[in-house]
C-alpha positions as CSV (number, residue, x, y, z in Angstrom):
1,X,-35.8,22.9,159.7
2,X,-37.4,24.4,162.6
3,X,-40.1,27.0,162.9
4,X,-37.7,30.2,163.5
5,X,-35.1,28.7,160.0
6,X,-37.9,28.3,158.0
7,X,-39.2,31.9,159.0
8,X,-35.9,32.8,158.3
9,X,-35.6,31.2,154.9
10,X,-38.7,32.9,153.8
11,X,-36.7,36.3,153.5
12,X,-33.2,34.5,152.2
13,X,-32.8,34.8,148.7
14,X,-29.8,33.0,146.9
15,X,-27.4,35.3,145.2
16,X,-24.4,32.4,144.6
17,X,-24.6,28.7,144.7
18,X,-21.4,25.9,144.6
19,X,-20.9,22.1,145.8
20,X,-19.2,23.6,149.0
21,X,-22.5,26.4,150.4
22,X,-24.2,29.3,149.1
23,X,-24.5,32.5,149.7
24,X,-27.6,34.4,150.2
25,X,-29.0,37.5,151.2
26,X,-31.4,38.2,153.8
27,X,-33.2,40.8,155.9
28,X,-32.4,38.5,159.1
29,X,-29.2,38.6,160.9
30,X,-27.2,35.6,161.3
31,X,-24.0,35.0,163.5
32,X,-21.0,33.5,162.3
33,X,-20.8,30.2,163.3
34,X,-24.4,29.7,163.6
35,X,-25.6,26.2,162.7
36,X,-28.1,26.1,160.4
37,X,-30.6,23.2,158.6
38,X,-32.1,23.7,155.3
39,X,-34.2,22.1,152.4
40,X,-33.1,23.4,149.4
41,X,-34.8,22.9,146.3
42,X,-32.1,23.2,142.9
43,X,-33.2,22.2,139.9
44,X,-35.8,19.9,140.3
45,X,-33.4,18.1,143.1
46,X,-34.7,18.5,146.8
47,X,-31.1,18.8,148.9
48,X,-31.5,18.5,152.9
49,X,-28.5,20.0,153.8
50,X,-26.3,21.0,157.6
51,X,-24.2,24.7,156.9
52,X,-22.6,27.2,158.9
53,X,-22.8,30.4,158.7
54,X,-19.0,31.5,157.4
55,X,-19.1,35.4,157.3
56,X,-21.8,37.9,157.1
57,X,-21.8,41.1,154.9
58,X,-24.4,43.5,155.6
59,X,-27.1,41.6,154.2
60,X,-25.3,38.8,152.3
61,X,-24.7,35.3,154.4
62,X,-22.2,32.7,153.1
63,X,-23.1,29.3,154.6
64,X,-20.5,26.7,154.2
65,X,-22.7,23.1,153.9
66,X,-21.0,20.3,156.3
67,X,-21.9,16.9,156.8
68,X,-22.6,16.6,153.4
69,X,-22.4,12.6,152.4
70,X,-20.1,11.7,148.9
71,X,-23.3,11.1,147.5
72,X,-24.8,14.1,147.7
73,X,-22.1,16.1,147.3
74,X,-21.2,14.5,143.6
75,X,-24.9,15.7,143.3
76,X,-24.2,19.1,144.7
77,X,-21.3,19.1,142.1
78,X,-23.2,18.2,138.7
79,X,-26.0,21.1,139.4
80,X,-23.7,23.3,140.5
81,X,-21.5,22.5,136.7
82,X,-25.2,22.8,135.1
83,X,-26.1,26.3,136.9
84,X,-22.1,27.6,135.8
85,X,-22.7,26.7,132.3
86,X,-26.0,28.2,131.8
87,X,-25.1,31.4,133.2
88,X,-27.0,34.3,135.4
89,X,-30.9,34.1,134.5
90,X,-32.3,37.0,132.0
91,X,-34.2,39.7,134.1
């Protein structure tokens, strides 16, 4: 991740999470299309990960992961089943 993502990803906050990309929202615009690298840090598991930006929504950004080794994405898939069974965190 260079300087200006990881600026970025200091405002993103996750709001969805599967195998297959997330979707956050931030106070920084994105384009669709726009490549992006990221370090994401689920459950105890540190993914480095490629996405593209899909679609924006005001501020919500779905970013499809690509590139994403068999490996990793069976990982991808077992915390995303763990995350889906425990449900939406208590607030």
């Amino acid at each position: 991740m260079n300087a200006r993502e990881a600026a970025r990803a200091l405002n993103a906050f996750s709001i969805n999470f599967s195998a297959g990309g997330l979707c956050v929202r931030t106070s920084t615009p994105y384009a669709v299309g726009e490549a992006l690298s990221m370090s994401l840090e689920i459950e105890g598991s540190l993914f480095e990960l490629e996405g593209v930006v899909s679609w924006t929504r005001g501020d919500a950004v779905g970013i499809r992961f690509v590139n994403v080794r068999p490996a990793v994405r069976a990982q991808l898939e077992q915390v995303a089943r763990a995350l889906a069974t425990r449900g939406p965190p208590l607030t």
